[in-house]
C-alpha positions, 0 to 999 in steps of 0.5 A: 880863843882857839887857833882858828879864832886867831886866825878870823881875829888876825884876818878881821885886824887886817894883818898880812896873809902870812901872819894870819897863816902863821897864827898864834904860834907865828905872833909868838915867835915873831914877838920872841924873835923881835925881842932877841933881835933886841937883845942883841942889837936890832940892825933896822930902821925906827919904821921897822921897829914901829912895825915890830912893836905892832905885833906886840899890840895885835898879840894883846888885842887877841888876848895873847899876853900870857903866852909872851910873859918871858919875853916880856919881861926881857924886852921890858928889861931892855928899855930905855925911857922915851920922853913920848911914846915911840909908837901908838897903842890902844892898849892903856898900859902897853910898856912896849911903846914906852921906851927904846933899846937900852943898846940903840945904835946904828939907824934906829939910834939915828931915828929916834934922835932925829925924832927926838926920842933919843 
């Protein structure tokens, strides 16, 4: 898709105004910064990070997968199984939603144990 296809896309797939301004290059950096923020200690809440990993899933559904192959790969390496998915995803093989920070702590620690993911 071109960049204005991704915008129609994210506007068809109800995302905020500013992610439909921000386009292919706005999922991207979010996604890249998401799985910094990862990397270094995500400091929100379970629902935040629920929130996050949605734009991994509207970056698959609008066929974006290879432009976040790197940062794949290292969020990949950061998780933790889960006993159950920590959030919902039509993509069949969607790794993101199978696991949680290998360096969990503060809210979102105390989230996914309440939920018994943790």
């Amino acid at each position: 898709m071109n960049d204005e296809e991704i915008r129609q896309f994210l506007e068809d797939y109800g995302c905020p105004a500013h992610i439909v301004r921000a386009g292919r290059e706005g999922l991207i950096r979010r996604w890249e910064k998401f799985v910094q923020e990862n990397e270094s200690g995500y400091r929100l809440g379970l629902e935040d990070y629920r929130n996050d990993l949605d734009l991994r899933e509207i970056i698959e559904q609008a066929g974006l997968s290879a432009e976040v192959h790197d940062a794949d790969r290292r969020f990949r390496a950061l998780l933790k199984p889960a006993s159950r998915p920590v959030w919902e995803s039509a993509t069949p093989d969607a790794f993101w939603i199978w696991g949680y920070p290998s360096n969990a702590s503060g809210a979102l620690l105390e989230d996914l144990e309440a939920e018994g993911l943790a």
